[in-house]
DSSP file (Angstrom, degrees, kcal/mol; ACC not computed):
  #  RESIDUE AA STRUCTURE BP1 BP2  ACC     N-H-->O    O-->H-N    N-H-->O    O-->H-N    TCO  KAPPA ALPHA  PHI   PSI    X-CA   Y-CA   Z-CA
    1    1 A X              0   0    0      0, 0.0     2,-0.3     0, 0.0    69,-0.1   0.000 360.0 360.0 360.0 145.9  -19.1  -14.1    1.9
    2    2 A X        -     0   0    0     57,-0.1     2,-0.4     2,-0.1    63,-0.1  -0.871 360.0-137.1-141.4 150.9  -16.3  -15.4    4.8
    3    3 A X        +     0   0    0     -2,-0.3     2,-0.2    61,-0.1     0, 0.0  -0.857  59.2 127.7-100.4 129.4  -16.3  -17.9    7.3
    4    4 A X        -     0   0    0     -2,-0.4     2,-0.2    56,-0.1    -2,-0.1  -0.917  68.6 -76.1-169.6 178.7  -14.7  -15.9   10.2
    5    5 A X        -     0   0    0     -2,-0.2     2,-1.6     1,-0.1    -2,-0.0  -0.350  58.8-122.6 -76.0 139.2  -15.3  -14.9   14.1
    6    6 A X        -     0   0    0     -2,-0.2     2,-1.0     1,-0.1    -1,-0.1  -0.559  18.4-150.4 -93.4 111.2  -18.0  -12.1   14.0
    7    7 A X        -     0   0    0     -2,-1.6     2,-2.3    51,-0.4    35,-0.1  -0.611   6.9-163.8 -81.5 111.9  -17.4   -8.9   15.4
    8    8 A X        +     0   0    0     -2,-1.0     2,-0.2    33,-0.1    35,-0.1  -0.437  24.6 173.7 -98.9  93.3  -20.4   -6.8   17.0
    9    9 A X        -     0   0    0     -2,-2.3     2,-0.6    33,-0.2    33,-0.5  -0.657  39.8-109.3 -93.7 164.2  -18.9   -3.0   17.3
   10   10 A X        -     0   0    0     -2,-0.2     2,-0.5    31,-0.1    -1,-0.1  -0.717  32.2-153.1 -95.5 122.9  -20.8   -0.5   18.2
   11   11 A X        +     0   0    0     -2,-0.6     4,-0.1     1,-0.1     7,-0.1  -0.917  17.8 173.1-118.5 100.7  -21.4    1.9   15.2
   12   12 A X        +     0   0    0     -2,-0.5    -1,-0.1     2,-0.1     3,-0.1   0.402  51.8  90.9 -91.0  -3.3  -22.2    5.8   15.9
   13   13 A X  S    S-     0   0    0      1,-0.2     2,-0.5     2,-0.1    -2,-0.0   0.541  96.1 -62.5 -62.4-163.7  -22.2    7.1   12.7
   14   14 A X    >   -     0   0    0      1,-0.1     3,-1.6     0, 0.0     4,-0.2  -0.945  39.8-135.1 -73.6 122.2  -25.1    7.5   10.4
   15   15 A X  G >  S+     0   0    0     -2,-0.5     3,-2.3     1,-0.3    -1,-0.1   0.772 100.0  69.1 -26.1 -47.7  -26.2    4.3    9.7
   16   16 A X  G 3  S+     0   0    0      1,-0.3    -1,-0.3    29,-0.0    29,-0.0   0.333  95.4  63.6 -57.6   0.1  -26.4    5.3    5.6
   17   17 A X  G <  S+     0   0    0     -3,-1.6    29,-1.9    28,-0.0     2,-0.9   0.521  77.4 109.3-106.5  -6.4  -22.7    5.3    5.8
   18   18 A X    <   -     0   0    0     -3,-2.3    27,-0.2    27,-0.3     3,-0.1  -0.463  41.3-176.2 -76.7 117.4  -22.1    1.7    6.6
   19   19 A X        +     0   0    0     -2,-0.9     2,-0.3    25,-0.3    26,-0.2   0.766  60.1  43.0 -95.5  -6.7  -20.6   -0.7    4.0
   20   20 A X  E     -A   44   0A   0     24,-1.0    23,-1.5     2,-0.0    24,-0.7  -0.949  57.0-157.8-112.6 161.5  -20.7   -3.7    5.3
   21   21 A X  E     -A   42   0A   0     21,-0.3     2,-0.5    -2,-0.3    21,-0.2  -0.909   8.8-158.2-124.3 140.1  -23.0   -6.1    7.3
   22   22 A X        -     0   0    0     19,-0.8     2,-0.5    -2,-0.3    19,-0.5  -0.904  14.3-168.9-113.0 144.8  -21.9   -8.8    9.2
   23   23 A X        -     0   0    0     -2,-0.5     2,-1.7    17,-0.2    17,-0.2  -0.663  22.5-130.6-152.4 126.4  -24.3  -11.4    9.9
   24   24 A X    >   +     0   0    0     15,-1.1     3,-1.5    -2,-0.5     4,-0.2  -0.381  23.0 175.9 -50.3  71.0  -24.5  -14.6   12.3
   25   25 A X  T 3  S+     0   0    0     -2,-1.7    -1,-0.2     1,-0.2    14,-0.0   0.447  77.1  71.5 -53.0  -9.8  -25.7  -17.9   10.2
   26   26 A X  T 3  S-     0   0    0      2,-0.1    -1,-0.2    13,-0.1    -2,-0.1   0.779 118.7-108.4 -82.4 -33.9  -25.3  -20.0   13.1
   27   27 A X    <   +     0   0    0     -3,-1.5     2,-0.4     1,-0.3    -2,-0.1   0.619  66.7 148.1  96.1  28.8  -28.5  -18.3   14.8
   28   28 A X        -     0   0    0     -4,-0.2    -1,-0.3    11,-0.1     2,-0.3  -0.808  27.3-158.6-110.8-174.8  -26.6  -16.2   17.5
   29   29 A X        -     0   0    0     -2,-0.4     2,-0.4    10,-0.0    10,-0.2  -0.800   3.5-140.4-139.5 146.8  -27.6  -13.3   18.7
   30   30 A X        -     0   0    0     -2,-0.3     7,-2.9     8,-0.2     8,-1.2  -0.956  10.0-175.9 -99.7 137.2  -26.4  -10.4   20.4
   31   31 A X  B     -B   36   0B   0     -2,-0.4     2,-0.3     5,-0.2     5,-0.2  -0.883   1.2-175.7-117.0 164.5  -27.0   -7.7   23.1
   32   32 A X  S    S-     0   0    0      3,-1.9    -2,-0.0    -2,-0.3     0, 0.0  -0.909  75.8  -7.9-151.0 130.9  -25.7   -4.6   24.6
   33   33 A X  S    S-     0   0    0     -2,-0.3     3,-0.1     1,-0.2    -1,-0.0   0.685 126.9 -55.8  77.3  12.5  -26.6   -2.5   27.3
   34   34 A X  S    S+     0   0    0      1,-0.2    -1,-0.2     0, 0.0     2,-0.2   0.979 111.9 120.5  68.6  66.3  -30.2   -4.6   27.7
   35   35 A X        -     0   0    0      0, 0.0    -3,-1.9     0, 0.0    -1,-0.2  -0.709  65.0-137.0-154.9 114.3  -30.8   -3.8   24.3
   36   36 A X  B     +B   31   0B   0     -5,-0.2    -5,-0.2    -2,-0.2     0, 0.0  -0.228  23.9 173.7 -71.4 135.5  -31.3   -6.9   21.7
   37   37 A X        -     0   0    0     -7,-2.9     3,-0.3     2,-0.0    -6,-0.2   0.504  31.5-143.3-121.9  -8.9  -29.3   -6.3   18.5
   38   38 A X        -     0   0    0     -8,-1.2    -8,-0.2     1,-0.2   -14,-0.2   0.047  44.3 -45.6  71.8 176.3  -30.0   -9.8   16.8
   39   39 A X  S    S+     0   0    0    -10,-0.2   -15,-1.1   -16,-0.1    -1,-0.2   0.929 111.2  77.6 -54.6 -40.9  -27.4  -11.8   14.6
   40   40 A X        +     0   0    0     -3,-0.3     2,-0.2   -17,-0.2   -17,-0.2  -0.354  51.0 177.5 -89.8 164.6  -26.2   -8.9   12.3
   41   41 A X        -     0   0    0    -19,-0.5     2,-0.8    -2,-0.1   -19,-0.8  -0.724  39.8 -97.9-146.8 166.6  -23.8   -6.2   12.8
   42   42 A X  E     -A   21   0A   0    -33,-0.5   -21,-0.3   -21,-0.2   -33,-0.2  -0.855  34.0-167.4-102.6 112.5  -22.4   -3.4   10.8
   43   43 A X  E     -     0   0A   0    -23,-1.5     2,-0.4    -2,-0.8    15,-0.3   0.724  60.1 -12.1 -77.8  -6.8  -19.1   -4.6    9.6
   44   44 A X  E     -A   20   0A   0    -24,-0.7   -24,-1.0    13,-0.2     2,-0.3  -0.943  60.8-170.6-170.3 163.7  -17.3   -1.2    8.1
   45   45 A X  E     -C   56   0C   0     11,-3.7    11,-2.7    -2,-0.4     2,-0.4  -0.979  12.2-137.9-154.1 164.3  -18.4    2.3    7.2
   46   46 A X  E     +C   55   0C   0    -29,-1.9     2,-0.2    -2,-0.3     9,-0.2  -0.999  20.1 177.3-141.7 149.6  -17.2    5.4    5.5
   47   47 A X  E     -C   54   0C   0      7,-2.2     7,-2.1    -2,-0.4     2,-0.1  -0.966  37.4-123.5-142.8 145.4  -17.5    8.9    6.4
   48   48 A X  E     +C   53   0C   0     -2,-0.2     2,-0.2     5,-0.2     5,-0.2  -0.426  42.0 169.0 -87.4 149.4  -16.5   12.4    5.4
   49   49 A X  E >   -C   52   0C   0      3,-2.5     3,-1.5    -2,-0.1     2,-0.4  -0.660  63.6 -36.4-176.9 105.4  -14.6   13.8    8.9
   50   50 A X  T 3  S-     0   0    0     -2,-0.2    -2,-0.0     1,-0.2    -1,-0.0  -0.546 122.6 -27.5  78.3-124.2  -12.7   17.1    8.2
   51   51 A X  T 3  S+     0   0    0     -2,-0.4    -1,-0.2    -3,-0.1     2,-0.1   0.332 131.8  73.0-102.8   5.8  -10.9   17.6    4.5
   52   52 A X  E <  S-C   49   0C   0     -3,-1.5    -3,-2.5     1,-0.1     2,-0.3  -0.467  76.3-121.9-123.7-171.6  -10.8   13.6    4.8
   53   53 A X  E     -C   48   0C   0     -5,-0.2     2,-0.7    -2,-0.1    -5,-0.2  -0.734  13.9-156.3-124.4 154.2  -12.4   10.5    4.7
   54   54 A X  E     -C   47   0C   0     -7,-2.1    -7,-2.2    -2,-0.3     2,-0.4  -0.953  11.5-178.9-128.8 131.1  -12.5    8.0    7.2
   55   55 A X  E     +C   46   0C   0     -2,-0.7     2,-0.3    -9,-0.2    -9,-0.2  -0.961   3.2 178.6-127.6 140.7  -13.2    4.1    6.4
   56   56 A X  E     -C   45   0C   0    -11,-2.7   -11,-3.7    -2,-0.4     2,-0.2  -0.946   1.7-177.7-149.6 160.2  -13.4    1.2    9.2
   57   57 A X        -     0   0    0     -2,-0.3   -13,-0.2   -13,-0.3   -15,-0.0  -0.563  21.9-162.7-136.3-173.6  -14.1   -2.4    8.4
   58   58 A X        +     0   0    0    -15,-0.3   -51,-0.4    -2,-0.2   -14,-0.1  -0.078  44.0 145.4 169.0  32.8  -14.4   -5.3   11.1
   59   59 A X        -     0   0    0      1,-0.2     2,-0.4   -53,-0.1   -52,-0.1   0.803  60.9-100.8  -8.4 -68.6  -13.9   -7.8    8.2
   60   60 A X        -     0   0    0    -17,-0.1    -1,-0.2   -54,-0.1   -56,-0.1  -0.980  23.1 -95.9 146.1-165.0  -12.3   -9.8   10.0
   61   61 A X  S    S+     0   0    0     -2,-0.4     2,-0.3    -3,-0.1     3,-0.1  -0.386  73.7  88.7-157.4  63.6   -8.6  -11.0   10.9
   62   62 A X  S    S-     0   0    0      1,-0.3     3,-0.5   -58,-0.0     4,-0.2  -0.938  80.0-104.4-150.3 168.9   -7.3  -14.2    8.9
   63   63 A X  S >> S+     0   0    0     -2,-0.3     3,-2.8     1,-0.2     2,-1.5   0.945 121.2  52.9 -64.9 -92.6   -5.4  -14.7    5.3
   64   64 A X  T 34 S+     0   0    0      1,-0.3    -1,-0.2     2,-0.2   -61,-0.1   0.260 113.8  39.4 -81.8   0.2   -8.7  -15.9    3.7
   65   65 A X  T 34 S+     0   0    0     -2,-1.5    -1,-0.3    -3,-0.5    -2,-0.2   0.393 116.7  48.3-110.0 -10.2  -10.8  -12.9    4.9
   66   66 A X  T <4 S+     0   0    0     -3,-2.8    -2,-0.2    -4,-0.2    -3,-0.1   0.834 118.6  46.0-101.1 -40.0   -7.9   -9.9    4.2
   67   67 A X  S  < S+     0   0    0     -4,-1.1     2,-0.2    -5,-0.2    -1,-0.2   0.322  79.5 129.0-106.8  15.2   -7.4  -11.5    0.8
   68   68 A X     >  -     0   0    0     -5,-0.2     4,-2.4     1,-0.1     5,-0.3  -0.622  68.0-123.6 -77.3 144.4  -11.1  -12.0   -0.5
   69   69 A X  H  > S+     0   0    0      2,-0.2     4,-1.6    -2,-0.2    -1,-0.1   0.707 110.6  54.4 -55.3 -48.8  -11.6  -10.7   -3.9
   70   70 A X  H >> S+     0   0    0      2,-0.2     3,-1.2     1,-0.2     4,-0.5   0.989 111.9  50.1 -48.6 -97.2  -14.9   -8.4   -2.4
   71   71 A X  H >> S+     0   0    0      1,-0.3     4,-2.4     2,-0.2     3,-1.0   0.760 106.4  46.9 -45.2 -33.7  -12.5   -7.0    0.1
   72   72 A X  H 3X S+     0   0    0     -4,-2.4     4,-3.0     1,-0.3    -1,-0.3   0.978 104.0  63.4 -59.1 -51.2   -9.7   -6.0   -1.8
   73   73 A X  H <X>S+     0   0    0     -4,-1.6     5,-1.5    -3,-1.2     4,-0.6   0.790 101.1  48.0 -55.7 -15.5  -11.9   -4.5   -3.9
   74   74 A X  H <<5S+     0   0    0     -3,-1.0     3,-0.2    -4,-0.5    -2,-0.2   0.796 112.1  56.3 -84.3 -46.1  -13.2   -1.9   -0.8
   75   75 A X  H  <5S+     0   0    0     -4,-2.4    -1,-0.1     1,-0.2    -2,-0.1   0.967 103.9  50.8 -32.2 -55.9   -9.4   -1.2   -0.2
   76   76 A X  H  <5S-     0   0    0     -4,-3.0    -2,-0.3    -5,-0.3    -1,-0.2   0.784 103.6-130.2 -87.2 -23.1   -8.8   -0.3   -3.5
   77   77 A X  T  <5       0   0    0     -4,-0.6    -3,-0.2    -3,-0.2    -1,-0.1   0.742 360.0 360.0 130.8  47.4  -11.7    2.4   -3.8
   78   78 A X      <       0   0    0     -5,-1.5    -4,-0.1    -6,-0.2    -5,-0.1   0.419 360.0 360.0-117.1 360.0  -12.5    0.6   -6.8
């Protein structure tokens, strides 16, 4: 878990491919498009796309979020 500013992207994938969740303890909430999405988000996913893989995260963007122990570990495909 990180303290950081919460990003709500828009995720097109399969849902079953997300790895991470982001989720709003504060108690906001998001919408898009007049459609209520609530405090959580999907923070990263991976997907098969050609002969390759594709990973995206939306972690976050500070030293204390790039360098948590949990993330590093997703980097390293460990």
């Amino acid at each position: 878990m990180v303290n950081d500013e919460q990003h709500y992207v828009t995720y097109d994938k399969d849902p079953n491919t997300s790895i991470l969740e982001s989720e709003n303890i504060d108690g906001l909430t998001f919408s898009a498009q007049g459609q209520a999405l609530g405090a959580k988000a999907i923070g990263g996913g991976a997907y098969d796309y050609g002969q390759g893989r594709v990973v995206f995260t939306a972690a976050g963007h500070t030293n204390h979020v790039l360098w948590a122990p949990q993330y590093l570990e997703i980097q390293s495909g460990q």
